[in-house]
DRENMARFI-58133 format. One record per residue (C-alpha): residue in one letter; x, y, z. Coordinates in steps of 0.02 Angstrom, whole numbers, plus 32768, in hexadecimal, padded with zeros to 4 digits. Last residue first. Layout:
! residues N
AXYZ/...
! end
This chain:
! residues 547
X075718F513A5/X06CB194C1409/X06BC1A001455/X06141A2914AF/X05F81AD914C5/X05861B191549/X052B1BB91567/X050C1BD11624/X04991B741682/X04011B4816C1/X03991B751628/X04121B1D15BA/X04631B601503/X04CA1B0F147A/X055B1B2B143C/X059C1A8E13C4/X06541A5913D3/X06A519DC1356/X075619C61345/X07CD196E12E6/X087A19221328/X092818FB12E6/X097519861367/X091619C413F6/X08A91A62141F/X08B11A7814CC/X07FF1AC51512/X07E31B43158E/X071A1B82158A/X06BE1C2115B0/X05FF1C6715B4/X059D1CE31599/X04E11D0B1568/X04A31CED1629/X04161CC51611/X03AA1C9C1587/X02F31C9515CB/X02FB1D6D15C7/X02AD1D621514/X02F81DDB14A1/X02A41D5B140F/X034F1D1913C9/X03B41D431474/X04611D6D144B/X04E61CF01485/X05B81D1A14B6/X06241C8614C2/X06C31C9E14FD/X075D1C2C14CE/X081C1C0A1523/X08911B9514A0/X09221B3514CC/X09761AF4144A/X096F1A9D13A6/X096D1B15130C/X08A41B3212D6/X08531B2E124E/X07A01B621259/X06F91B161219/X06571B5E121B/X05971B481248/X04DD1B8D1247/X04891ADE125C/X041A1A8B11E4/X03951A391248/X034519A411FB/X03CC1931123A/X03C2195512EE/X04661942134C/X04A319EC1368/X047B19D5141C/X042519481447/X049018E314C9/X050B1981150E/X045C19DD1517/X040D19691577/X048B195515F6/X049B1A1115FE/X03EB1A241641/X03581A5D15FE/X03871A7B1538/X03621B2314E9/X031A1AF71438/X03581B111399/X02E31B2312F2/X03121BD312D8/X03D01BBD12F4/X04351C6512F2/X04A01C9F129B/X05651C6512C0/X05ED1CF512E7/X069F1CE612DE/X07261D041334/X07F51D101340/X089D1D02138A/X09181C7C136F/X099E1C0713D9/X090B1C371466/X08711CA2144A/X07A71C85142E/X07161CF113FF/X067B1C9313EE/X05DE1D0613C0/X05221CB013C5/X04991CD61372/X04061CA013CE/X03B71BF913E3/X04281B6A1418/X047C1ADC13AB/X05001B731355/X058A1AF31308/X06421AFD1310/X06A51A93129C/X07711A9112DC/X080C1A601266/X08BF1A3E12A8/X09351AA91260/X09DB1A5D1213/X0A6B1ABC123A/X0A991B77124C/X0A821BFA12DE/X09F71C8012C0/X0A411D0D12CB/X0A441DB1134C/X0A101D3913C6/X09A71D6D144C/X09DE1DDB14EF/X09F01D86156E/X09B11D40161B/X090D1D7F15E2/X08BB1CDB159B/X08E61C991647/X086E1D0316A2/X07DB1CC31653/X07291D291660/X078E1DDA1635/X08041D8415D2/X079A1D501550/X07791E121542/X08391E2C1544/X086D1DB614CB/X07E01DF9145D/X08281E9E146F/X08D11E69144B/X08911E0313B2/X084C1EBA1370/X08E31F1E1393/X09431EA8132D/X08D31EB91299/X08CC1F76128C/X09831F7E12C4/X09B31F9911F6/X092E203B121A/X0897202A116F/X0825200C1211/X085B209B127C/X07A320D612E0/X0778202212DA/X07FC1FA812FB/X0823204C137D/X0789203A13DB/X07A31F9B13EA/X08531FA91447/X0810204014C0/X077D1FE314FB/X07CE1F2514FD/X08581F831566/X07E61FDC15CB/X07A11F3F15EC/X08181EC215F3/X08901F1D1675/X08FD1EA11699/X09A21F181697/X09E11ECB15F6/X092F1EE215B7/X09261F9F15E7/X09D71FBC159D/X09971F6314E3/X09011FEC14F7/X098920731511/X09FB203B1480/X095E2043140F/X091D20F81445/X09D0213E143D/X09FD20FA138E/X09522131134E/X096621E5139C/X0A3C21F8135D/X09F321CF12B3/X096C226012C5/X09DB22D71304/X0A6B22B81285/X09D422D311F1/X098F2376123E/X0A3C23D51250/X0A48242711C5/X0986244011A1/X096D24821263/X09E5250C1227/X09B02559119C/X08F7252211CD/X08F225921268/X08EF252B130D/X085924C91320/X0891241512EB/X094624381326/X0904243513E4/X088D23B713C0/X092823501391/X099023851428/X091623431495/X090822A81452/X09D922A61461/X09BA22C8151C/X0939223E1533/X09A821BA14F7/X0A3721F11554/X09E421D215EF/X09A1212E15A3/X0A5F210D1577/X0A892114161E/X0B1A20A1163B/X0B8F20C115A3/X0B75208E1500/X0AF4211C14CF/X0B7A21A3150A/X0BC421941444/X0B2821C513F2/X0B0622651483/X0BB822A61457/X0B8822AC13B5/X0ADC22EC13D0/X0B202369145C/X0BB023B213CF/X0B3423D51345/X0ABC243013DC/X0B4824901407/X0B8324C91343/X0AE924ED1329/X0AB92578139A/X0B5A25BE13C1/X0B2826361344/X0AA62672139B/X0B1E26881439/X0B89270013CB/X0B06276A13A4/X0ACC276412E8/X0A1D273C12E6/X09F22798139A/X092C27931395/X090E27081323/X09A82698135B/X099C26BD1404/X08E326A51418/X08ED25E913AC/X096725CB1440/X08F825EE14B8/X08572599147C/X08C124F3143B/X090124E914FC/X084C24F2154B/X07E9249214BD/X087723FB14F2/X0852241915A9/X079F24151593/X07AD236E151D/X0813231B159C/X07AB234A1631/X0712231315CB/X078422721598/X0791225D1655/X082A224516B0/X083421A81707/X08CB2167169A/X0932220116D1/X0964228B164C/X0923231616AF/X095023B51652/X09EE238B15EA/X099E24001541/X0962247A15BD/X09FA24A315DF/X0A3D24CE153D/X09A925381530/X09C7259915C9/X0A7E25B9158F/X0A3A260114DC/X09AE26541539/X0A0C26B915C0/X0AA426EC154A/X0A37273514C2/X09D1278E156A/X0A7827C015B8/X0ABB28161505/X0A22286D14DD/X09ED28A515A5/X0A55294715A9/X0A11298E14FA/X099F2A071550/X0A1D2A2915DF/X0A892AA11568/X0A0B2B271573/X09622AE315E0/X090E2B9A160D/X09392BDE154E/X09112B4614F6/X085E2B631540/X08062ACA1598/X07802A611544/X07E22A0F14C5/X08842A03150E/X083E29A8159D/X083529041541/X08D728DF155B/X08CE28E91619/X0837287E1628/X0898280415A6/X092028041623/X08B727CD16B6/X085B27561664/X0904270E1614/X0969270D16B7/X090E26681708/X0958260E168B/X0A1226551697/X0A0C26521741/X0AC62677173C/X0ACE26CB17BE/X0AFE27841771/X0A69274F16E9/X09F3273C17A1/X0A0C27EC17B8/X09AD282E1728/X093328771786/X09C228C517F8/X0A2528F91787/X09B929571727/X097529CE17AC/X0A0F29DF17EE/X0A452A291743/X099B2A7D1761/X09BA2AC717F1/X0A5A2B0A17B7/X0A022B701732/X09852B9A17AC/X09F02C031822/X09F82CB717AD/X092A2C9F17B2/X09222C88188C/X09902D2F188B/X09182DA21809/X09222DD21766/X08BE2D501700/X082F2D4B176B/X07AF2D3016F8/X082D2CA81677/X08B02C5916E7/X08412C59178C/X07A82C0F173E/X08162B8B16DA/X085E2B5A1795/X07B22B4A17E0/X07692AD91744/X080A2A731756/X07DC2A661806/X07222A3517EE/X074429C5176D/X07C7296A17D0/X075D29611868/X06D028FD1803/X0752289117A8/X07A228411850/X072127AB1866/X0759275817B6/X0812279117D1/X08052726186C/X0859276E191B/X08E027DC195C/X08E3286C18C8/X082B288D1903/X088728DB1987/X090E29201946/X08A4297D18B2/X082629A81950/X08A32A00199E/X08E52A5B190C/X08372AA418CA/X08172AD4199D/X08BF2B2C1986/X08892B8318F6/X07E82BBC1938/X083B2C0A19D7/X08CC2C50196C/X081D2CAA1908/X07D42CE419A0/X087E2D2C19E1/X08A32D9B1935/X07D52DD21962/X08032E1519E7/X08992E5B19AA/X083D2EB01932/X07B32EF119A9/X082B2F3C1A12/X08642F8B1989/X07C92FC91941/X079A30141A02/X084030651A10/X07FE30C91953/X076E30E319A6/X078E31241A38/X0834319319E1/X078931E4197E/X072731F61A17/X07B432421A80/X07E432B719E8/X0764332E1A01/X07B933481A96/X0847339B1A34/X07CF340819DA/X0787344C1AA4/X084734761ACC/X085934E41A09/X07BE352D1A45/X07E1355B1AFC/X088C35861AD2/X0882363A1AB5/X082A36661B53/X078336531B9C/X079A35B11C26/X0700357E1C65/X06FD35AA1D12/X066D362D1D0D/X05F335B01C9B/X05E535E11BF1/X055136691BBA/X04CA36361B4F/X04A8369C1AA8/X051936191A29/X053B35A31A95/X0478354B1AA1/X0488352A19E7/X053634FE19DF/X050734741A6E/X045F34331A0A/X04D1341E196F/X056533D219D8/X04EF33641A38/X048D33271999/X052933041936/X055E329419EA/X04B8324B19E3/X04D73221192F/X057B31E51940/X053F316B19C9/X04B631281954/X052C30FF18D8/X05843097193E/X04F5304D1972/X04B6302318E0/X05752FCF18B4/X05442F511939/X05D42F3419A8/X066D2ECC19B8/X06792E271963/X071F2DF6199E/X07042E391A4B/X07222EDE1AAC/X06F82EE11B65/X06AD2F4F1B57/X06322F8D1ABB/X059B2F7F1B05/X05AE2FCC1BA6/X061D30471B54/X05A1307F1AF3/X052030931B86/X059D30FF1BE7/X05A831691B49/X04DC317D1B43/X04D531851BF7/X055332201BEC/X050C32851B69/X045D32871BBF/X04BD32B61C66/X0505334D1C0D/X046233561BB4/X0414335C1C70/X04A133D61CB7/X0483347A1C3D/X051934BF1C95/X054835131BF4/X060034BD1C07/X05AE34351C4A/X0548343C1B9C/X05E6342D1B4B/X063D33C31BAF/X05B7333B1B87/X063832AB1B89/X062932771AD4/X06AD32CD1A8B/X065433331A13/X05E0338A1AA3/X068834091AC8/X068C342519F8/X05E034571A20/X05EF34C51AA1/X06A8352F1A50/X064E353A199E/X05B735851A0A/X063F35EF1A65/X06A0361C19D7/X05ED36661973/X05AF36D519F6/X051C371419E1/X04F837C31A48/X04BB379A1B0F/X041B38091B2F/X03BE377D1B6A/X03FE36D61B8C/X042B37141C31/X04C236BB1C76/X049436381CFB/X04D436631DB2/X042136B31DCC/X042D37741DE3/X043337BE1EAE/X038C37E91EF6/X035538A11EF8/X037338FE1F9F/X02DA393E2005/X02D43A05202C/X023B3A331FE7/X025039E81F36/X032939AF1F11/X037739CD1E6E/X0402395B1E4C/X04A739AF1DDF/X0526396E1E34/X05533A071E93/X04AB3A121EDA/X03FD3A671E97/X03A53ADB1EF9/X02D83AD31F04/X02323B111ED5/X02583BD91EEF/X02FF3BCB1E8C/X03A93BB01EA3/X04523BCC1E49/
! end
């Protein structure tokens, strides 16, 4: 039909005065077009997925592009997946946008036409619910990914624990502590906030490697350098769960009692040379008594705590007999040992076995001191035998030990008095009588050995004088009738007699000097002697024997 203004075509376009009207934009109209409730469900579940298909489907191209940055940015930060993966904000983030898209998508849908080549049939919806499923499968990839990740993060820390368990193994337990904190922290980590994961199944047999290699020097038979090690291990049980350690907690008990009963037994030997010192001694004595006072308060009734005293019983006896041989200083030194041993064990046993260890001491320290003088070593055997008149004077070798040592000090200035040892007795006979007078100033101490052994000690002379020369002295010595003169008289078998003459200064004046001196004399049958001390400023202190 047409009309005076225009005609109309077959499509419907009215043209004015002959032009043609222009062709509709490829956009639907959003005008006239009735809601439509499956194509806004259609758009937004489209948006869901993350890929803007919704609003492609709309052809509204910059939220398409919108959607796609976002998504694009996501996967920036999430690949390549890690152990710690990504900020939960951002997570939640993403699921807003993608809320946001759907919303906004539904919204435009529901009066805006689809694109020509979007598909209209049945299984546009049911196709646009299975994309929904591409974020969803995402994420649950993602998690996995992210588990194994993780899975390989915690191998990585467990095999940096193990390698630096190996090698801190290699060196000093002392240095080696740090790295076995840190991997026993790393393996309790694992066991108890990882608990179901590859590197937490593995720990159990870390730790048995864990344990055998601190307490590797036990399987050498370190036994002292063990303890440490095996305490360390011990002690574990209170700061580590039951739980991560199972049977392992009680794997040190029977290696630690082990450890310090053989470690104290060695101790005991230590170094039992002559030119040990008695700090050395005493050390290794606190050492063995420290040990095995451990194992017999920590393990009471282990089998190597009751080896305890049986051992030690067994070294004292053994030690007695040894004292004949040829190191009875060596010996000596071992049985002190011993006896500070027993002296700070528990008193149950130190008081059974205190008695034998001080018996088997005194024998030791005298039959060392008589080994020094056979070896003509007056000192240490003058040291070692006075000490022992002292330390052991109700000892039936009080007396002995005491001429020995004088023996020994006389032998120190002459030789021969040290060929042997002194007489045990005096031989019989008649005894030939001596009077020794003190003519100098000064107390004066004469110790003198031969068929006997002795001293004495004369006080000192106030009214003496110290004579020029020893001329003058031999002439007027003793010889001044006003003068009483500190004196004595010994009897003495006949023989061959060695003296030493050892002078205090009366005033501590330096004029008398030296204070020592020696003499030989035979003492002979039928005779008397005379001998007065007296003192010269050129020379030594002089005796002057007379018949």
């Amino acid at each position: 039909m047409t009309d005076r203004g225009g005609m109309v075509d077959e499509a419907g376009n009215t043209a004015q005065g002959g032009f043609a009207v222009p062709p509709p934009p490829n956009r639907p109209p959003t005008i006239g077009l009735p809601p439509d409730r499956g194509r806004a469900a259609l758009v937004g579940l489209l948006n869901l997925c993350g890929l803007g298909l919704g609003y492609a489907a709309l052809r509204h191209w910059w939220s398409a592009a919108v959607c796609w940055a976002v998504t694009a940015g996501l996967l920036v930060l999430a690949l390549p997946v890690d152990s710690d993966g990504i900020p939960g904000w951002i997570t939640a983030g993403y699921a807003l946008v993608l809320l946001a898209a759907a919303a906004d998508g539904a919204r435009r849908g529901l009066r805006n036409g689809l694109a020509p080549r979007v598909p209209r049939s049945r299984l546009a919806l049911p196709l646009a619910v299975v994309l929904v499923a591409v974020p969803v499968t995402g994420a649950v990839g993602y998690d996995a990914a992210q588990d194994e990740a993780v899975e390989k993060e915690l191998l990585k820390r467990l095999d940096r624990a193990d390698s630096g368990v190996r090698k801190a193994s290699s060196g000093s337990f002392t240095s080696a502590q740090g790295a076995y904190r840190e991997a026993l922290r790393v393996y309790v980590n694992l066991r108890t906030e990882h608990g179901g994961t590859r590197a937490a199944g593995r720990v159990p047999d870390r730790l048995r490697d864990f344990y055998t290699r601190v307490g590797a020097p036990y399987e050498q038979a370190e036994f002292c350098d063990a303890v440490r090690p095996l305490k360390y291990l011990r002690g574990l049980r209170r700061t580590v769960d039951d739980k991560v350690l199972g049977k392992l907690a009680s794997w040190p008990d029977e290696r630690l009692a082990h450890s310090w009963y053989e470690c104290g037994m060695r101790k005991l030997e230590g170094s039992a040379s002559s030119g040990s010192s008695s700090s050395s001694k005493l050390k290794g004595a606190n050492a063995s008594a420290r040990h095995l006072n451990d194992l017999m308060k920590t393990f009471p009734d282990s089998r190597y705590a009751t080896k305890v005293k049986p051992e030690l019983d067994s070294r004292i006896s053994k030690g007695v007999k040894k004292l004949d041989g040829e190191a009875p200083c060596s010996v000596a030194t071992e049985l002190s040992r011993i006896r500070s041993t027993v002296r700070a064990l528990p008193s149950d046993t130190a008081s059974a076995l205190r008695s034998d260890a001080q018996k088997a001491v005194e024998k030791g320290d005298y039959a060392c001191g008589v080994d020094r003088f056979k070896d003509k070593r007056f000192l240490l055997a003058k040291l070692r035998l006075s000490r022992f008149s002292t330390l052991y004077a109700d000892s039936p070798l009080a007396d002995r030990a005491k001429d020995i040592a004088i023996a020994a000090e006389i032998a120190q200035q002459r030789s021969a008095a040290g060929k042997r040892l002194p007489r045990a007795k005096a031989p019989g006979g008649a005894r030939q009588t001596m009077r020794v007078s003190n003519g100098g100033p000064g107390e004066v101490e004469m110790l003198y050995t031969g068929p006997v052994t002795g001293s004495l000690t004369l006080k000192e002379c106030p009214e003496c004088r110290t004579f020029s020369s020893r001329s003058e002295g031999r002439a007027k010595a003793c010889k001044r009738s006003s003068v009483t003169y500190p004196s004595t008289t010994l009897r003495l078998p006949p023989g061959e007699y060695h003296f030493l003459y050892k002078r205090k200064s009366s005033t501590g004046s330096s004029a008398i000097s030296p204070r020592r001196n020696s003499d030989t004399k035979t003492i002979r049958p039928a005779h008397r002697y005379t001998s007065c001390l007296y003192v010269t400023r050129s020379s030594l202190p002089f005796t002057q024997p007379t018949r």
